[in-house]
N, C-alpha and C positions, 0 to 999 in steps of 0.2 A: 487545035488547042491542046488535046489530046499528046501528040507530039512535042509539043514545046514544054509539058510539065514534063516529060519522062526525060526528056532533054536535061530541063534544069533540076531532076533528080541525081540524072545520071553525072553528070558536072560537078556538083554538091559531092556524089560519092566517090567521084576520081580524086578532087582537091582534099577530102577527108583522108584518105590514102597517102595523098602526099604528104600533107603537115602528120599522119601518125609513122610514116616511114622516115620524116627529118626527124621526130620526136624519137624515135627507137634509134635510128643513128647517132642522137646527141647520146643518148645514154649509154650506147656501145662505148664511144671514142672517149668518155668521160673513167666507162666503167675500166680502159684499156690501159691508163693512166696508171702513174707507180704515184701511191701517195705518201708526200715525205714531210715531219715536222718540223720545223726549225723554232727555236728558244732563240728570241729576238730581244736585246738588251735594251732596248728601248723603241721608240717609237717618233723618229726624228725627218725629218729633209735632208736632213745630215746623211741617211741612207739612200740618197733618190736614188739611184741606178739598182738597188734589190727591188722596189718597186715600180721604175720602169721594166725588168724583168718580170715582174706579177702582171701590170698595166698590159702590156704590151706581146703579153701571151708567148715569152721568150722559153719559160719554162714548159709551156703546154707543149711548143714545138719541139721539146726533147722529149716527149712524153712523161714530164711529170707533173702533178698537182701536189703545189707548196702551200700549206697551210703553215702561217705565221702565229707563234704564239707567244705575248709579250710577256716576258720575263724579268722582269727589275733585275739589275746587279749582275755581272759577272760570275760572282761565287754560283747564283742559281743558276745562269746558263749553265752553268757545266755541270753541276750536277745534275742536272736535269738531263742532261747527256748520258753521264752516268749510269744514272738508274734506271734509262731506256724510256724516258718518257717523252723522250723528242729522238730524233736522227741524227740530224744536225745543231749548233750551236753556233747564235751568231755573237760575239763578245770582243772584247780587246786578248790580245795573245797572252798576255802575263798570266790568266787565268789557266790556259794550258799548257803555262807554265811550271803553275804553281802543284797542280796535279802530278805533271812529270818528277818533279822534285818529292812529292809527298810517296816515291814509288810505287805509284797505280801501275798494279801488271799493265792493265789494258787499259794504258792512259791515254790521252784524247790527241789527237795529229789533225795540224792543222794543212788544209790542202787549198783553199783561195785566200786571198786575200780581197778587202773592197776599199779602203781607205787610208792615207797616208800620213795623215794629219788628224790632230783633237779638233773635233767640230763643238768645244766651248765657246762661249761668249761668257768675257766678266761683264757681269752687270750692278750697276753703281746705282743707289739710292737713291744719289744725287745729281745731276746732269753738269758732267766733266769734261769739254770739249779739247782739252787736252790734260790725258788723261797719260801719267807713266804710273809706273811698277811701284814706286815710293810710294805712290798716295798711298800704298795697302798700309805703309809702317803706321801701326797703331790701332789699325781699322782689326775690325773680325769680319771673316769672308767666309760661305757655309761651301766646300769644296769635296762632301761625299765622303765614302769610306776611302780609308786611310790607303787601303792596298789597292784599290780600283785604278784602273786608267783615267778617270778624270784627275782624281788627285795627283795622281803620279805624274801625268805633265803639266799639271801647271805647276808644282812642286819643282820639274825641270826648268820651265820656263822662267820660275823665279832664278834657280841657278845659273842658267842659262846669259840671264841677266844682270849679274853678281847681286841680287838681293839677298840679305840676310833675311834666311826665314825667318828666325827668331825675335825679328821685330811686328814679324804679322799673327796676328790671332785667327790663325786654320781652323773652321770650327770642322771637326769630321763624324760631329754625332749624328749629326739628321743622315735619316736615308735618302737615297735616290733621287727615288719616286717626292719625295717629300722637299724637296729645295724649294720649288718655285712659292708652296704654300706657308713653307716657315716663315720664307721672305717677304712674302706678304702680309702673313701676321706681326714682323718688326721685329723678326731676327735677325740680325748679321749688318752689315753697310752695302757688302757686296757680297755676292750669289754668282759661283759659275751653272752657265745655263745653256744646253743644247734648242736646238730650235724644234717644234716653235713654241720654246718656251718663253723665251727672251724677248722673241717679239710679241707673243703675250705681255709680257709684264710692260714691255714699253707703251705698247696701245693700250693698257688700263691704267699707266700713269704711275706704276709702282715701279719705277726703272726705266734707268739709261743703258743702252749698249755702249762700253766704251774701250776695248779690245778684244783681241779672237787669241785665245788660249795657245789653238795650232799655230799660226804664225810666229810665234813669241817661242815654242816647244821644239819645234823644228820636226823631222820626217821620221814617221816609226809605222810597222806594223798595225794600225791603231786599231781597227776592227776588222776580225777574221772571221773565216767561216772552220767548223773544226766539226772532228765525230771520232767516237774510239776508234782506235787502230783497226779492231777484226769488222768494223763494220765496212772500213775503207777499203778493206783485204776483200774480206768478200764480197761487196758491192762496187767494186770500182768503176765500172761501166754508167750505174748511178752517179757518183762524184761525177766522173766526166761530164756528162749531160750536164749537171748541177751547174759546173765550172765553167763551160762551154756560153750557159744561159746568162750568166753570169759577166761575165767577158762582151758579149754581144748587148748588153745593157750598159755594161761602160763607156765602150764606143759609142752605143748613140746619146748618153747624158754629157761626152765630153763636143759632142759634135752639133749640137741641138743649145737654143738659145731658154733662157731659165722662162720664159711665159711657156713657150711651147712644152716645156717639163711637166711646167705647172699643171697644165692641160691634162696630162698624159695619166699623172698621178694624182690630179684634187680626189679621187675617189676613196684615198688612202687615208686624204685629210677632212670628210665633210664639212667638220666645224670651222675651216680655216678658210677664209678670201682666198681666191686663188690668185689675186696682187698678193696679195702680203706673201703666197707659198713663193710665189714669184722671187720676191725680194729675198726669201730664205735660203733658197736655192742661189739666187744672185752672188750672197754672202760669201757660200762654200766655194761656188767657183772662185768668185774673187783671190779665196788665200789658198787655190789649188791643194783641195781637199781629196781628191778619188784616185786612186791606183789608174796608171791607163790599161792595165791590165790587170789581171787575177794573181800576176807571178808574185811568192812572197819574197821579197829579195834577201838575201844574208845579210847586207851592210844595215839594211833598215831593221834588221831583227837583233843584229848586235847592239844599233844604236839604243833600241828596246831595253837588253839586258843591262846595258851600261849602267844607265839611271835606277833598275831594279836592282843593281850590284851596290852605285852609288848610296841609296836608299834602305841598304842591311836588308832590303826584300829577299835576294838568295845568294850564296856563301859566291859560285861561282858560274861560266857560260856554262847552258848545256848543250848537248849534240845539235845542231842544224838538223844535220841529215836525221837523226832520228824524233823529230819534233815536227820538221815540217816538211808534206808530202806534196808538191808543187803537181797540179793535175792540167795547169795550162799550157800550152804547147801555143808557137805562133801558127 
């Protein structure tokens, strides 16, 4: 008897040993981690493959730990860059654009890319089951600040389409963050809306989906990842890894069917079905929404400046080469 307690003593104190040796190991390989923050412009499905990279532990396996912090707006993403209170900044290009042009010594360089297309949705008051460009003449439509990337392509996408803007009422007071609730309180007719805003608003009944923004806008830069130049300089081995993690999350959200997505990243989304994330995700592929790679291509960056030239946004192109630092390699 004797023996069998010192048995299950001694048992007890080997397995004790091992759960405090995996518990000292996790916090070694956690502590060993480079930890980096990124300013995240919003918080959409529209981004799956950054958070199949989080999900799916793409970043841990280049040793970093990416803490996401959401930051309404463009203009904030990058200053928040700026003033060092993030590493990274994840936004639309024109923002480190507009910086370059403002001559920041140590202006911000963008080095991935993640998306090719505006992941808008117009969403209609009213259920329009054939729904064109025209029905806007007349209407008021709440489409964000003036200089932001949402505005600016569906702004294209109206050109794009020969509408006369001038016949549509842009509202561009409401913030960001604030579209989905103006609209709900019985501002505007239609609302451009990122997901899952949109399908919010259609499952409470306050709105129809009735075209996708990108589609209509065509292929640009749309959301970048960027950091000041000496931080690229000095930390490039970081970028790398970053871009690397990055790259291996595209490949598998463009190779993977949108449930299995769903699955991968509902943790991202608690409040949301993950049918409905399903569907959201369904959307973005549909209008072939995601870089297949990180590379930022020149043609897609000029198509970019075009419409910011078009649009008295800035006088003329600026440098490629000195704007945007391409860190993917096949």
């Amino acid at each position: 008897m004797k023996k069998r307690i010192l048995l299950f003593i001694f048992t007890l104190i080997i397995l004790g040993l091992i759960i405090l040796g995996v518990s000292l190991s996790g916090k070694k390989a956690n502590k060993d981690l480079i930890n980096i923050r990124v300013a995240e412009v919003t918080h959409s499905s529209f981004y799956t493959p950054l958070y199949v990279a989080l999900e799916k532990g793409y970043f841990k396996d280049e040793g970093l730990n990416v803490e996401l912090i959401l930051t309404p707006g463009a203009d904030k993403v990058s200053a928040a860059v700026l003033s060092n209170d993030v590493e990274i900044g994840f936004a639309g290009a024109e923002s480190a654009i507009y910086v370059y042009n403002a001559q920041e010594k140590d202006y911000l360089q963008i080095f991935s890319g993640l998306t090719k297309r505006d992941g808008q949705f117009i969403v209609s008051r009213k259920p329009n089951t054939n729904f064109q460009l025209k029905d806007l003449y007349g209407k008021e439509i709440l489409v964000g600040r003036s200089t932001g990337m949402p505005a600016l392509n569906f702004l294209n996408a109206l050109k794009n389409n020969n509408i006369d803007i001038e016949k549509i009422n842009a509202n561009y007071s409401v913030e960001f963050a604030a579209l989905s609730g103006s609209f709900i309180g019985g501002v505007g007719d239609f609302v451009n809306l990122f997901e899952p805003n949109a399908t919010a608003l259609e499952k409470e009944g306050y709105g129809y989906v009735v075209a996708s923004v990108g589609e209509l806008s065509g292929e640009v830069p749309y959301t970048t990842f960027y950091a000041r130049k000496s931080y690229i300089n000095n930390n490039s081995e970081i970028i790398e890894k970053f871009t690397r993690a990055i790259a291996k999350a595209l490949n598998y959200t463009l190779n993977n069917d949108s449930k299995t997505l769903a699955n991968d990243i509902i943790n991202q989304f608690p409040d949301t079905d993950s049918n409905d994330l399903a569907t959201m995700i369904d959307r973005y592929k549909k209008y072939d929404t995601w870089l297949e790679n990180p590379f930022v291509d020149e043609k897609l960056f000029t198509n970019l400046e075009d419409f910011l030239i078009d649009f008295d946004l800035i006088d003329e192109y600026v440098p490629f080469n000195d704007l945007v630092h391409n860190f993917y390699h096949d």
